[in-house]
Each structure stands twice: as C-alpha cells, then as structure tokens.
Residue, then its C-alpha position, 0 to 999 in steps of 0.5 A: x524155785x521151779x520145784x517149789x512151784x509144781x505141786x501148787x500148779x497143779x492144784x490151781x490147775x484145777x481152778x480153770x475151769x472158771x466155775x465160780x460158785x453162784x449159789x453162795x448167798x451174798x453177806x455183806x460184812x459188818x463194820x466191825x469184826x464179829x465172832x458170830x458173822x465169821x465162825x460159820x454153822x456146819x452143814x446139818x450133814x456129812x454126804x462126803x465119806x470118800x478120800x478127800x485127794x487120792x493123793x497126800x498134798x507133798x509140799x515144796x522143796x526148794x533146793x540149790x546148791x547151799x541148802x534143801x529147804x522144805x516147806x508143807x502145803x499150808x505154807x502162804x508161799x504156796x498159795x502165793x507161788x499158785x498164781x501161775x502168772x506171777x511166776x516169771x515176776x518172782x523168777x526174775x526176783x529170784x535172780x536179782x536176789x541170787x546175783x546179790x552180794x553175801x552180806x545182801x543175801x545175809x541181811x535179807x534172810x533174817x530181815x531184822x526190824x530192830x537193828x543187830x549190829x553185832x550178831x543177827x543170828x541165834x547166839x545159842x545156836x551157832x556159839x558165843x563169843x568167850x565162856x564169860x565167868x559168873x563176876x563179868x555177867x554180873x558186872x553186866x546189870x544195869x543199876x537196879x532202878x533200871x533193873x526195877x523197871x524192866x522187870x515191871x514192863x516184863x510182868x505188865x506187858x508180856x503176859x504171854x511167857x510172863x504168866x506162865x514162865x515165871x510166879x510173880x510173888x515167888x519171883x519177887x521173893x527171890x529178886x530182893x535176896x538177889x539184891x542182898x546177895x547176888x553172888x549167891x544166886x545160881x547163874x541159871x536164875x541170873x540168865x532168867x533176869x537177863x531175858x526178862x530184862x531183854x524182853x522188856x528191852x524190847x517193848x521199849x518205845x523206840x521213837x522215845x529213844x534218844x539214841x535208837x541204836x543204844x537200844x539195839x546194843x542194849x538188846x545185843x549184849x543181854x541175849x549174849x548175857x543169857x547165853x552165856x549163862x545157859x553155857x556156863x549153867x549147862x542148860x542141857x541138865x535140864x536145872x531149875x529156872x533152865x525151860x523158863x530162861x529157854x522159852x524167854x530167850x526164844x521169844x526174844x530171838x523170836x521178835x526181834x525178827x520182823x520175818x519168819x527164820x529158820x533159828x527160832x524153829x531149831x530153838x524150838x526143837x532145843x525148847x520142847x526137847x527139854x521140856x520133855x526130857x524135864x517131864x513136862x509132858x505128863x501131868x504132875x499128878x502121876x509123881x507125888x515128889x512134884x509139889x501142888x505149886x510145882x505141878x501147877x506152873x508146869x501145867x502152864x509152862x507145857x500150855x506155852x510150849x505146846x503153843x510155840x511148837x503149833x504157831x511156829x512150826x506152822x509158819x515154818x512150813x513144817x509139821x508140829x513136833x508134839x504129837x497127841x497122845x504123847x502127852x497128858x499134862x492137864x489144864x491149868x486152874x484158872x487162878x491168880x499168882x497170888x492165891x498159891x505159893x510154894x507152901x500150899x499143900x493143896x491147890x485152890x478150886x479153879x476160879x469161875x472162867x468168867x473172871x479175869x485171872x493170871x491164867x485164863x489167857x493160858x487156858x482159853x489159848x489152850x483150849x483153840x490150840x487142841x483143835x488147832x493142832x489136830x487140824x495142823x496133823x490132819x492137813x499135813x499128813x501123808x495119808x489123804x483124809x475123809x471130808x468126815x475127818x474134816x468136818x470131825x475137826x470143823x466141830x472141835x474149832x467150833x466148840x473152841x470157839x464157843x467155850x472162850x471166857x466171857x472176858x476174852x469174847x471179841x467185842x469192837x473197840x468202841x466197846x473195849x474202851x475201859x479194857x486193858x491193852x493186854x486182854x484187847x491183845x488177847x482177844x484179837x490173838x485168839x481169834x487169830x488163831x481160830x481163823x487160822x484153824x479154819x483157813x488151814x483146814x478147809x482152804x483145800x476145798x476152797x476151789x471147785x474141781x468141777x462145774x457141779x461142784x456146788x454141794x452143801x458140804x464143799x460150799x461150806x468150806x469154802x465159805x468158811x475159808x473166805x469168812x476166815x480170811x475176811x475175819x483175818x484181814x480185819x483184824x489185821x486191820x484193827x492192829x494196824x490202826x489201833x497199834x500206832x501212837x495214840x492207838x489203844x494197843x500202841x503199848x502192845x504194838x510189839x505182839x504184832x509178830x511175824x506169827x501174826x503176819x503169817x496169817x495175814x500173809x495167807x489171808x491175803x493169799x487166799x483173798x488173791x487167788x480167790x479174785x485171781x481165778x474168779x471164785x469169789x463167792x458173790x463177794x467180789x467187792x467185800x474181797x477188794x475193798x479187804x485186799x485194797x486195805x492189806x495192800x497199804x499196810x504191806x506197802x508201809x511195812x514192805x522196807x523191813x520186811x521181805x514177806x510185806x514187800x512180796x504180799x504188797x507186789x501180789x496184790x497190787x499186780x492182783x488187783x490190776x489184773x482183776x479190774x474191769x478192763x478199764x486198767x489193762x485195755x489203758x496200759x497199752x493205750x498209755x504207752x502210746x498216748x504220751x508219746x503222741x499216738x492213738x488208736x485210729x478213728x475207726x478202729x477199737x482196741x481188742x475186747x474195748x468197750x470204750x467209743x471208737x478213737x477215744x482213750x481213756x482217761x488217765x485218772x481212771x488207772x490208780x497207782x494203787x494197781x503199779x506193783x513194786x516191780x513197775x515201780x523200781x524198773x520203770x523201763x519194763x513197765x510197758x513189756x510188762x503191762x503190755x502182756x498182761x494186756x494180751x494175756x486178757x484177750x484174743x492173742x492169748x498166744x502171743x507176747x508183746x515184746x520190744x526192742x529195748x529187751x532185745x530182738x529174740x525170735x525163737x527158732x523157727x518163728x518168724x517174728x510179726x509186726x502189730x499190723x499182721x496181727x488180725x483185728x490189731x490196728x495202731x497208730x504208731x506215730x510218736x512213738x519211743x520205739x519204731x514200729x520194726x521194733x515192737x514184735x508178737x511173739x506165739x509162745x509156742x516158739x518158748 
C-alpha cells in the first residue's frame, strides 16, 4: 500500500506551500446544474509552451504476495491516498481487511449490490459449469409472455447497448420465427435473447419482488445461459449475433456490480478484441460485400465499444485499449430503426440532430467520447505534455460541448417534467462524461507548485477542475434524489453504476484535498455544502459498497479537520469534560479562541464530522481525535497517546507527562485515565 501511496505523496508535497489562489474571482453556484455556469471559457492565450512535469505521472503499484496490481494517476484512490494524514487510518483498514477470512475477502472484492449465490465471478472468464446442449438451454426459457415483457423492458429501457446491439424490426422479425420454430434458431441468436432477458432481469424493481432472492437466482441462471451459449456457438469465430451477445453480457456482469472489478476489464479486452478481429474498426465503406444496413448498425456497435473501452479502462485505472488512428469507422446517421432495413440498397439522409431519434444518443456520446479519449491518451502517457497540448484538447471538450443536440442539452428537472426518463438519463451521462474530461485533464494543475503560481493559464485549470467537479457532485445529487421511488429517473435508477460512481468518487476527492490543503479558490462554502451533501449519499450506499464507505470516511474526517477550530479544539475538550474535568480557570486550550474556563458547547460539534472508523472503534476515538488536535497546533511534533493503546516509548525517548509540556495545563480530575498514563510522544523517536 505504502508503494501505491508515494507517487501521490509527492505530488501533494507540492501543495505545502499553503498558497491558496486568491485571485479567483467568487461565483456563487446556481440552484440548479447549468451547462453554461460550469463548462468554462479558455484563456484568450496560451503563454505555457514549456513540458508541463520534467517527469511522466507513473501511477501506483499495489504489490503483495497474491498479485501485481497497477492503477494510473487518474485513478480517484490516488487522489484519495494523497491526503497524507489519512494514511495511518487506511493502513490500519488495510490490515483488518488482510486479517479477514478468505470468504470475507472474496465477497468485499466484488462487492455485489444484487445478491449472486451461486457464482460472483465472470462465468466467461473463469468456465462454466458442464457444456449444456442446445435442448437444456432452450428448456431453460420462461414461457413466452414473460419472455414478451423482458424483451420490451430491454428495448424501452436499455437504450444504452439496446439502440446499438440490436435493430428492433429485424430483431422482431426474427423473434416470431423463433417462436414457430425454436430448433431452428442458431444458438448464438438464443444467447442474445438470453442476455436481453438478463438485462431486463435486472432493471426488475426489486422491492416489487415478493421473493428478492428468486430474482438473483433468475439473474444467476441466465448469465450461465449466455455462456454456454457463447461455448457451445464458439464465440471466438467471430459469427453473426456473437459482438452483440458479448457487449450484453458484459454490461450485465457490468451492473450487477455495485464497485469496479477487475473481470469486467478482461471481458472488455475479450469484447474490443472481437470487435476488431470482426473488422469493426474500419469503416464499412471500404468492403462493398457489407450491405448499407449492415455498415450501419456496425458504425453503432463500434461507437459502443469505443465507449466501453474509455469509461471502463478508466475506472480501472488503466490506459484505453483503442487507440487513434487505428480506427476509421464513421458516425452513425441520425436515424430511426425504422427508416432502413436489410432490404435498403441505400441509406437515408441523416435526419436533423435536433430531432430525437433511435441513434442521437449514440452520436452525441460519440462525439465527447473522441475529446474524452484524447484527454485519457494524453494524461496517461509516459512522455510529459506541453500546457499547448492541454489546452489543444481543452478545445475539443469545449467544442463537444457545444455540438451536443438540442435534445439532449441539460435543463433542470422543473423544466424536464414532460421528458422521457431515458433522454433525463442521457442528458445528465453526457455531461458526466464531459465533466469527467475536464477533471481528468487539468486536475494536474489544479494545486499551485509555488506562491507565484497565479498565472491566466494554471488559473484556468484550476478553475475549470472545481467547476467540473462542483457540476459533477451535482449532478450526483440529481440522481440521488431523482432515482428513489416516486423520483422521475426511478425506472432508470439502474444506469447509476459503478462508471458513474467513479466520477463522483473523484469528484469528491478533488473537492477534499482542495479543502484539505486550503486551496479552495474563494469557494470554500460552495465546496462544504457539496461535500456535506456527497457525505450522506456515501453514508446510505456505504453497507453495499466498499468505495461509498471509503468516500463517506474521507469526508467525514475531511470536514472535520477543515472546521473552524471549534471541532478539533472540542474533541479533547470532551474527552475530559464527561468524565468530570475542565480546563483550569486561568488557563486556555492551545490556539483557543474560546473565554478562559469555558467549553464548548457540545451541540457546536456535529456528528456529521464522526467518520466511520469512530463509529465502530469507539475506544480510539479519544487517540484519534486527540491527534488530530495536536497535529493543528503548536506541539506539532508530538502525539498523544494513552495507556489503553499501550506505553510505547521509542528508544532513546523519554516519555512526558501533559504538565511538562510548554503552555499545556489541564485538569485531570475524573478522568477514565490517570494522568501517568496520557504521554507526549516527539514523532522524531517513530
């Protein structure tokens, strides 16, 4: 973990130097998210033409005696693992999840929102159970009224693989000669049905459910389904049907995932592999054997995959798989299903981007995802960058921005009311990812290296970054509220995904080690009100996920050490005052600014600043709220420690007692320990 931590230590080692930026004019936010309030104007020049870093940004390695694991400097751990005082909180975590049992360990690794009782894991990936024959799998379908349902939810609601995997008339034409003669159907096209119906098994409303577990089992036996039917079809001909039931099963190995794992980046290898060894990445054009039709929904199948290798790869840590100029398939045509067919000899003219169509969504994602991709190339290359560089790709977020349809501009709820949840959805993922572009790229910049640090040019990154990451935690905000039952996004809750939580995990990080250092850009209240806001939608999501627990923990202990002394100057004072003690009449606690004798009230001290760790070890609460105390003040150099944690006294350093400490007086009357037991230790002996 210690090797993961060092590159980030040195990048915030920058950030001493405490120069906040007060040259940044104050913009209060809006009540509601607005494109215009957060995509910011560049600079009107470019006077950095210098390297960037004399050094390329390494990432982290995490290495143990069971694996090697790898994660690149975009990744939000990093951002999290840089905020130096929390280091010794997540070592400790560290070990109490290494002294875990293996199932423990098993089960917080893939961290499951829906419950998998048979196999957690890839099915693909790690093999099936027995190769079923064609007869069992088909045995395997629900009755057909059922079968009518699922595939509706999946073409209603996942418009996300569903626009671009499948063509809905021709799909339905081949569903009614399914049904007359199911022996028929070649077993790739029956996989396909199976993951669609796993996907609409997914978008279930579970608290509908009398039995929530019948769902997971439901769920369990359709992705063994899809395998076996990727086995039994040898999916790695590279068939008809075989990409589209790939990219399903992914996307739902994908949700049923409350946190990032590392099978869905392998299943994304299997997926672009195939795509490319299919031909997908050149445009159809080039192959006059590729029917109009054919070249079409390849032109949106590619636009899917380029998608799924940037998000995911990104959350992973990892560099995209796809590079530029290895590719030249084109856009699609904004188009409805039902305006071409297999017998079209020619494609129709595109329709206008400002009417709503089958693919505008597809388009308008394609569009941010060809900045967000060279912003992904440039952050994680080996080589350093020119700030022209940067801003060269600043431009092509910006111009993505611009060019989004009219449909899919993001308005506020009030004024989305007669919208349909799926174009809300879309709105709110693209600009998702266009905030995601702008952290990624100029997060770099975000902390001055010195106190003349002020220039146009890292002004506006850093400006750009909190805008972003305001825009994103607001939008987090949106979903959180607008998801639950009764909200207008309620039948789209499931689109909230880990992808998703990835960036306001980032979001959140940036907001905390912008607070944690004090660069917050005369926005310091805008930036705890967001944090105070993430920190309860973290804490509700904290039992499923191990990410939400950590992102809830950081900013709880973030916004504890960034109060205005009232908290910190209490928590020792608090300590004593329930046992019985004070501080003496004459005497005020380090750096207080409260009235000599007094303490403060204990109503000034929220729970919301109690992280998690307080909360389940109660018995170090004292230790740990006591150092963050000292830690703030003049005995910078020493620790408090008590004898419930054991009387450690580092070589050659005589422990001390509070009274030979300079300016420390206490009254220890009543107090759960005696006084011999309480020691300062100088951090130098550690």
């Amino acid at each position: 973990m210690h090797d993961r931590l060092a590159q980030l230590e040195r990048l915030i080692v920058s950030l001493m130097a405490d120069s906040a930026n007060k040259a940044q004019a104050h913009i209060p936010p809006g009540s509601e998210v607005s494109a215009s309030s957060r995509i910011q104007n560049p600079p009107p020049s470019d006077p950095i033409v210098d390297a960037v870093d004399g050094r390329s940004e390494c990432g982290g390695m995490q290495i143990s005696e069971s694996e090697f694991h790898y994660v690149g400097n975009n990744h939000w751990a990093t951002i999290l693992d840089g905020i130096a005082d929390l280091k010794d909180h997540l070592d400790r975590d560290e070990q109490f999840r290494l002294a875990s049992t293996p199932s423990d360990l098993d089960n917080d690794e893939h961290g499951n929102g829906l419950a998998l009782p048979r196999s957690a894991y890839a099915l693909l990936l790690y093999g099936g159970r027995r190769l079923g024959s064609k007869e069992e799998i088909l045995a395997a379908l629900p009755p057909r009224s059922a079968v009518d349902r699922y595939v509706s939810r999946y073409f209603n609601y996942l418009d996300l693989v569903s626009s671009s995997a499948v063509h809905g008339p021709s799909f339905l034409r081949e569903y009614e000669a399914f049904w007359r003669n199911q022996s028929s159907a070649p077993v790739m096209w029956i996989g396909l049905l199976f993951s669609m119906i796993c996907l609409a098994c997914l978008t279930s409303d579970v608290l509908s459910e009398p039995n929530p577990e019948d769902l997971s089992l439901q769920v369990d036996l359709y992705r063994e389904k899809i395998v076996q039917c990727l086995t039994l079809g040898e999916y790695t001909r590279s068939g008809p049907y075989v990409l589209e039931t790939v990219i399903n099963y992914t996307y739902a190995e994908f949700c049923i995932r409350t946190d990032a794992g590392k099978d869905i980046w392998f299943l994304l290898a299997l997926e672009v592999n195939l795509a490319m060894r299919m031909g997908y990445h050149r445009d159809p054009s080039h192959f006059p054997g590729i029917s109009p039709f054919q070249g079409e929904m390849r032109r949106r199948l590619w636009a899917t995959v380029l998608m799924g290798d940037i998000l995911i790869s990104n959350q992973m840590g990892m560099p995209r798989m796809i590079s530029d100029g290895k590719w030249d398939t084109s856009e699609p045509r904004n188009l409805n299903d039902t305006d071409f067919d297999e017998q079209s000899t020619d494609l129709p003219l595109s329709r206008p981007l400002t009417e709503y169509t089958n693919s505008l969504g597809i388009i308008a994602r394609r569009r941010i995802l060809a900045a967000l991709g060279a912003v992904i190339d440039l952050t994680d290359a080996v080589k350093p960058c020119t700030y022209a560089d940067v801003m060269h790709i600043d431009s092509m977020i910006q111009e993505a921005a611009a060019n989004i349809p009219p449909p899919l501009k993001l308005k506020s709820m009030a004024t989305s009311m007669t919208d349909p949840p799926q174009i809300i959805m879309a709105r709110l993922f693209l600009y998702h990812m266009i905030y995601k572009g702008q952290v990624v790229l100029h997060k770099r910049f975000f902390y001055p290296k010195s106190d003349n640090s002020d220039d146009q040019a890292t002004s506006y990154s850093r400006k750009v970054c909190l805008e972003a990451s305001l825009g994103t935690l607001e939008i987090q905000h949106i979903l959180d509220e607008e998801t639950c039952p009764g909200g207008q996004l309620y039948t789209m809750r499931f689109r909230v995904t880990s992808i998703m939580n990835h960036q306001f995990l980032t979001a959140t990080m940036i907001l905390c080690s912008m607070l944690h250092q004090g660069h917050t850009l005369e926005r310091e209240q805008d930036i705890r009100a967001a944090l105070q806001r993430c920190r309860a939608i973290w804490m509700r999501r904290s039992e499923s996920s191990k990410e939400a627990k950590k992102a809830a923990e950081t900013v709880s202990f973030v916004l504890a050490r960034a109060d205005d002394g009232r908290s910190h100057k209490f928590a020792l004072t608090q300590a004593i005052a329930h046992s019985g003690g004070h501080f003496p009449p004459n005497s005020v606690p380090l750096d207080s600014q409260e009235p000599p004798g007094s303490i403060p009230d204990e109503a000034t001290v929220s729970s919301d600043y109690m992280s998690l760790f307080d909360r389940e070890r109660p018995s170090l609460l004292r230790f740990f709220h006591v150092f963050i105390f000292f830690s703030n003040h003049t005995l910078a150099d020493y620790f408090v420690m008590t004898g419930s944690l054991g009387n450690f006294t580092p070589p050659g350093q005589p422990s001390q007692s509070f009274s030979q400490a300079e300016n420390f007086a206490l009254n220890f009357n009543g107090m759960e320990r005696r006084p011999d037991e309480w020691m300062l230790m100088p951090w130098s002996g550690i």
